[in-house]
C-alpha positions in Angstrom: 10.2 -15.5 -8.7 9.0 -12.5 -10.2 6.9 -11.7 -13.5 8.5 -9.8 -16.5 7.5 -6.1 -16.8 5.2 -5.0 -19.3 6.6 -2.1 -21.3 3.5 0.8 -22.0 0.7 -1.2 -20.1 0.9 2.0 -18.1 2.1 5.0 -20.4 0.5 8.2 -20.7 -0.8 7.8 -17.0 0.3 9.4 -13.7 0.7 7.1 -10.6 1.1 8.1 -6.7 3.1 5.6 -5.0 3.5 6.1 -1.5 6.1 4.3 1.1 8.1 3.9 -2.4 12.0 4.8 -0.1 11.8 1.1 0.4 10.2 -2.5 0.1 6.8 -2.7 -2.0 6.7 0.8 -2.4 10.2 1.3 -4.2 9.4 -1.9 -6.3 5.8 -1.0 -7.0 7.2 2.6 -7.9 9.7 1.4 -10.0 7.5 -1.2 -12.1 4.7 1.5 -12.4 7.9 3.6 -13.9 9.2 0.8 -15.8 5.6 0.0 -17.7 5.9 3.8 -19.1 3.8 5.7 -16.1 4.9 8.9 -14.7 5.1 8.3 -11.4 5.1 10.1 -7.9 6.9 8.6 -5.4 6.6 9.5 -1.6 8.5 8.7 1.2 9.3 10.0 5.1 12.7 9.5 4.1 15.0 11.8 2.1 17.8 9.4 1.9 15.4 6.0 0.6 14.4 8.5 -2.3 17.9 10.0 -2.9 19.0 6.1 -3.4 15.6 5.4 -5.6 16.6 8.0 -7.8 20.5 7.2 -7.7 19.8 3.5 -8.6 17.2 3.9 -11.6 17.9 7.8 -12.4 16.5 7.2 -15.7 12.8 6.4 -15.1 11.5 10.0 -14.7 10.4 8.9 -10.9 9.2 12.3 -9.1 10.0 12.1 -5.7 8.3 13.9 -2.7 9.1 13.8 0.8 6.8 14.0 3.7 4.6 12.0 6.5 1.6 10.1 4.3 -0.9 11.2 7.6 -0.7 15.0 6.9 -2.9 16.4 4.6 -0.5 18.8 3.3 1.2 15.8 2.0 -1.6 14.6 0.6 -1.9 18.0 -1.3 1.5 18.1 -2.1 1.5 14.8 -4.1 -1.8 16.0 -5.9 0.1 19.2 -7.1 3.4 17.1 -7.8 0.9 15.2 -10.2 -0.5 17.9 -11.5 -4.0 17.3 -10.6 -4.4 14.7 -12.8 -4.1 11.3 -11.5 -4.9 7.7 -13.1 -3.3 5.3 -10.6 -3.1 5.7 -6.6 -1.1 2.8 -5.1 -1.5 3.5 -1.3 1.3 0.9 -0.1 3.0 3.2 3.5 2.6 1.3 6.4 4.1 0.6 9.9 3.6 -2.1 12.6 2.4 -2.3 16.6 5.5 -4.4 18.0 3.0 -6.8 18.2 1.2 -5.4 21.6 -2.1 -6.4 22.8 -4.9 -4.4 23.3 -4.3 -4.3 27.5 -0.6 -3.1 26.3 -1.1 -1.1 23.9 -0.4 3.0 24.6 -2.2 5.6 22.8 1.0 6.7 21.0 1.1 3.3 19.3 -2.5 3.3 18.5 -3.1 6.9 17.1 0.3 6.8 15.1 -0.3 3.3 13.6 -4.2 4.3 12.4 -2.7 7.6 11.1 -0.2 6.0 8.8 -1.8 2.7 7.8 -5.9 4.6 7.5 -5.9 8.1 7.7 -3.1 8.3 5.5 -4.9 6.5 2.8 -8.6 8.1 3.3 -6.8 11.4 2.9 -4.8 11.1 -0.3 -8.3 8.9 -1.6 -10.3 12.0 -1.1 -8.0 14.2 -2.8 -7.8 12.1 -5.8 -11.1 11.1 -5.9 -12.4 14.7 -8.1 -10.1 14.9 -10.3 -10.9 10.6 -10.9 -14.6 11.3 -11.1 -14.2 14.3 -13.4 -12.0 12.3 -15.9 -14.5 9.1 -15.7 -11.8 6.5 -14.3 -9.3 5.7 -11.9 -7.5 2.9 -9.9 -6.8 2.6 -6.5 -4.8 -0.3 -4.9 -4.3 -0.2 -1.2 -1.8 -2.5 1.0 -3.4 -4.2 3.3 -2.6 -7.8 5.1 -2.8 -10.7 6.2 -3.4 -9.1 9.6 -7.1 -7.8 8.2 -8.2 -11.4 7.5 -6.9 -13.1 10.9 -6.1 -11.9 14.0 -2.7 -13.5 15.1 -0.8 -12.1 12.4 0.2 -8.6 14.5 -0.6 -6.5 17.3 -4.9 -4.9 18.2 -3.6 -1.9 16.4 -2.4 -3.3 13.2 -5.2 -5.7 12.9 -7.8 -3.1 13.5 -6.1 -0.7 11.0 -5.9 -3.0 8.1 -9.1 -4.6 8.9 -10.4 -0.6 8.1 -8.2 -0.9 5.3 -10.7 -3.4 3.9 -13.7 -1.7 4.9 -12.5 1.7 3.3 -11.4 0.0 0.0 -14.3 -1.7 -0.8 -17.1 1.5 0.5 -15.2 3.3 -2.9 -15.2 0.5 -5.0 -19.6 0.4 -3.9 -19.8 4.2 -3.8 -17.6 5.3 -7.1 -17.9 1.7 -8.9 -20.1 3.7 -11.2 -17.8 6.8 -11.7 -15.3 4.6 -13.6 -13.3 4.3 -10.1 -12.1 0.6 -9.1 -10.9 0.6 -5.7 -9.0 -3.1 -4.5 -6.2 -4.3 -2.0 -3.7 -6.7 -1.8 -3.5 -8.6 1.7 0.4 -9.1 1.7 1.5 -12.0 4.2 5.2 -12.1 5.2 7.3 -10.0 2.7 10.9 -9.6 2.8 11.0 -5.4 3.3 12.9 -3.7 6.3 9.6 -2.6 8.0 10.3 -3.2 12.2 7.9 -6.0 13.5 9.6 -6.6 16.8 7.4 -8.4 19.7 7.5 -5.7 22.5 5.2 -8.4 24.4 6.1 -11.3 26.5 2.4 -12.6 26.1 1.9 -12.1 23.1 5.1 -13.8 22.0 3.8 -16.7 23.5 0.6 -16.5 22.7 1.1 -15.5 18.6 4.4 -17.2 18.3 3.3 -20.5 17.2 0.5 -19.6 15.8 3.0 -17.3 13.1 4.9 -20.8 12.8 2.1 -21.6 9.6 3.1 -18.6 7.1 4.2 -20.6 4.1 6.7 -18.6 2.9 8.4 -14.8 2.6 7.7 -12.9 -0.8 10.0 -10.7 -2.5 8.7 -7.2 -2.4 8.6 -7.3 -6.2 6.2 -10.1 -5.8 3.6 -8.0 -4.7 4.2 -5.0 -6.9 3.6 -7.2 -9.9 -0.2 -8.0 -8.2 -0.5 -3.9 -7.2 0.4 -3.5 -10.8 -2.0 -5.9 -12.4 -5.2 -4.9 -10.3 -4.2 -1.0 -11.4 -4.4 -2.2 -14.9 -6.9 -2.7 -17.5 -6.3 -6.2 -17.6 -7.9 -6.2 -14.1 -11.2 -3.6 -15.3 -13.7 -6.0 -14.2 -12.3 -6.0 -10.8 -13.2 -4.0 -8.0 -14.0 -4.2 -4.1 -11.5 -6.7 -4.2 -9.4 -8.0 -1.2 -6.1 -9.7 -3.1 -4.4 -12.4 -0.5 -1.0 -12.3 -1.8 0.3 -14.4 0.5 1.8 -17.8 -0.6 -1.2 -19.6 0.4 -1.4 -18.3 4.3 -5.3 -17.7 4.0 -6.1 -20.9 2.7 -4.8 -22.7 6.3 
């Protein structure tokens, strides 16, 4: 089930949607669009934005390609926007093939942190003047599950998304009073094409059953609609917010 678009709740605003080639990101980008925003869309893939802008070429989507952990892209999506931005939805992620911390290699670890935190402290901190100049801003960050439990992923997941938390609610604390509301969503398992393979016997065994509890799969349009609403003013009273959006996983 998903929740009726609100035409203009966002017009006359510029939004950043990253990971937006595919999953939340292309229906977060798409909704933000849809309720009147310009929007900047960002993806490590040419072709997923070729096909966003094939499939809805008459929303005015901006499209930028380029890896979310470099700071050039971070600088390149501030110029794509002009400088000026309202909205940041961070939403690019990856997974750990569910390895363990005695498992994990340095590859997996430095590569998962730079896309799922670095990515997102960079393109915060190149937002954040132009936010603080203009007196407001939102920024909604994808987090998971994984940051509220520990047997939803692999050490390197769960650490990065438990930083997630940590990062989104020092803005909300340090910038609260600059007109800047900083939240997440903590997505449990969504139907998107991200790779979540177990590359680990143990933890296969271990996890498995543990997994066996998550309630349900949401539509990746499910969780857009929440992105949406804590990037709007409907949600101005809240910040430093960690969103479970997960069909009632948390409450088990």
């Amino acid at each position: 089930m998903t929740t009726a678009f609100i035409p203009n709740r966002f017009r006359g605003q510029t939004a950043i949607v990253t990971g937006a080639g595919s999953g939340i990101g292309r229906a977060t980008a798409i909704r933000f669009a849809s309720e009147g925003a310009r929007v900047i869309a960002s993806d490590i893939s040419q072709d997923r934005l070729d096909q966003l802008i094939a499939d809805f070429p008459d929303l005015g989507i901006v499209t930028l390609v380029g890896d979310v952990a470099l700071e050039e892209t971070s600088q390149a999506l501030l110029a794509a926007a002009g400088g000026a931005v309202d909205v940041l939805a961070n939403v690019a992620g990856i997974m750990d093939s569910f390895l363990p911390l005695a498992e994990v290699d340095d590859a997996t670890w430095e590569r998962v942190f730079a896309v799922n935190l670095t990515s997102i402290m960079r393109l915060t901190r190149a937002v954040l003047p132009g936010m603080i100049e203009a007196g407001h801003g939102a920024i909604v960050n994808v987090s998971s599950e994984a940051s509220l439990r520990a047997s939803a992923s692999g050490v390197a997941y769960s650490a990065s998304k438990h930083a997630v938390n940590g990062l989104t609610k020092s803005v909300a604390v340090v910038y609260g009073p600059k007109g800047i509301r900083a939240n997440a969503v903590a997505p449990g398992a969504v139907k998107t094409n991200i790779e979540a393979p177990f590359k680990s016997a143990w933890a296969q065994e271990r996890l498995g059953p543990l997994l066996s509890i998550i309630p349900s799969f949401a539509e990746s349009e499910e969780l857009a609609a929440s992105i949406t609403w804590l990037a709007s003013a409907d949600a101005s009273n809240v910040n430093g917010v960690i969103l479970p959006v997960d069909g009632g996983w948390a409450a088990i």
